[in-house]
C-alpha positions in Angstrom: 118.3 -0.2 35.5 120.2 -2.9 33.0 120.4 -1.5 29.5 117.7 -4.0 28.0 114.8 -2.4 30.7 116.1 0.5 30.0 115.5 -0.1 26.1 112.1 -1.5 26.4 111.0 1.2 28.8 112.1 4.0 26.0 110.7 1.9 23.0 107.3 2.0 25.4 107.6 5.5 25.7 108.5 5.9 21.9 105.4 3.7 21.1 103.2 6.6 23.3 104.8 9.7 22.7 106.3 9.4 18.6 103.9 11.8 16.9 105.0 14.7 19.4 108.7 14.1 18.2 110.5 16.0 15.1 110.8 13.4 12.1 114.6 13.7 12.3 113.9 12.4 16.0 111.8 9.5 14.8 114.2 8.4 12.4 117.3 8.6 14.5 115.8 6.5 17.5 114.4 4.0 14.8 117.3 3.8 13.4 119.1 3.2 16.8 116.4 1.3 19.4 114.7 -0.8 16.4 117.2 -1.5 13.0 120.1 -1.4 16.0 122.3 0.8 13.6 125.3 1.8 15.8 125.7 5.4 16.3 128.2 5.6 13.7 126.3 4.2 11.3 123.5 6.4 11.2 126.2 9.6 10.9 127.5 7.9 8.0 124.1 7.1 6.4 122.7 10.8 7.7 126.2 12.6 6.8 126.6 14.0 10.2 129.1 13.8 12.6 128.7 11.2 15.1 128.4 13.7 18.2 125.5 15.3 16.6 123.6 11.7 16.2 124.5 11.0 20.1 123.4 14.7 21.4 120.0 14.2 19.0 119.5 10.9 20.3 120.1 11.8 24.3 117.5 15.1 23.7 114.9 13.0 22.3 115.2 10.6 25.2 115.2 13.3 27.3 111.9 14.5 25.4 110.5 11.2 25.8 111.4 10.9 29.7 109.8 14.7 29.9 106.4 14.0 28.3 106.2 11.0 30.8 107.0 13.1 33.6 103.8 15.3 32.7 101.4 13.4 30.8 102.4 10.0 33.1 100.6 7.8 29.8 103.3 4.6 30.4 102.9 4.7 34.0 98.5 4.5 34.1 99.2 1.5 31.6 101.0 -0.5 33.6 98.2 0.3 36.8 95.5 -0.9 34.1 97.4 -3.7 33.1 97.8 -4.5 36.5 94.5 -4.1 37.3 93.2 -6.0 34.7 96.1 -8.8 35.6 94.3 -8.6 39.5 90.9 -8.8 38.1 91.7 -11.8 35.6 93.3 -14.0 38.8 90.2 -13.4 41.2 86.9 -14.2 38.8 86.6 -17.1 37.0 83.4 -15.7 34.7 84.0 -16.1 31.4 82.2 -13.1 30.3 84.4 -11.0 32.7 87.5 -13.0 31.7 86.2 -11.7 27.7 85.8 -7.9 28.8 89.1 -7.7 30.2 90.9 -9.6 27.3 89.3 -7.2 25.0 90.5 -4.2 27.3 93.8 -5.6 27.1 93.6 -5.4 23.1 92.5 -1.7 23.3 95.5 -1.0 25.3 
């Protein structure tokens, strides 16, 4: 997987699973996937070493990866979405057409 899927997948898996992780956890990956602080940055601003920023970072991704692998949240949203997709290129009902647009909002 190229590093940019590889981002947006965690940020998706980020945007699902956040309020399980530790607020040091949040902050770090914020830091890192969203204000794209380099890992040396965020030592300097947290006053840690830079090894413990990496081996924070790679357990929440593994945390992240985990919760996916049992609660499987990311992976039924994309089915819906494709679903919904499917549904949206076969009817041309407007009031259908509505329905899903407004499922796709909830999502």
């Amino acid at each position: 997987m190229d590093p940019l899927a590889k981002s947006l997948e965690l940020i998706a898996l980020y945007d699902l699973y956040q309020n399980l992780l530790t607020d040091k956890q949040r902050n770090y990956f914020e830091e890192y996937y969203f204000n794209d602080y380099s890992i040396t940055e965020i030592s300097e601003n947290q006053t840690v070493s830079r090894n413990a920023v990496h081996d924070l970072l790679k357990r929440t991704i593994d945390k992240l990866y985990d919760y996916e692998n049992k609660l499987h949240l990311l992976e039924v949203s994309k089915q819906r979405g494709e679903l919904i997709n499917n549904i949206k290129a076969r009817t041309t009902d407007e009031q259908i057409l509505q329905l899903l647009d407004e499922l796709s909002k909830v999502e």
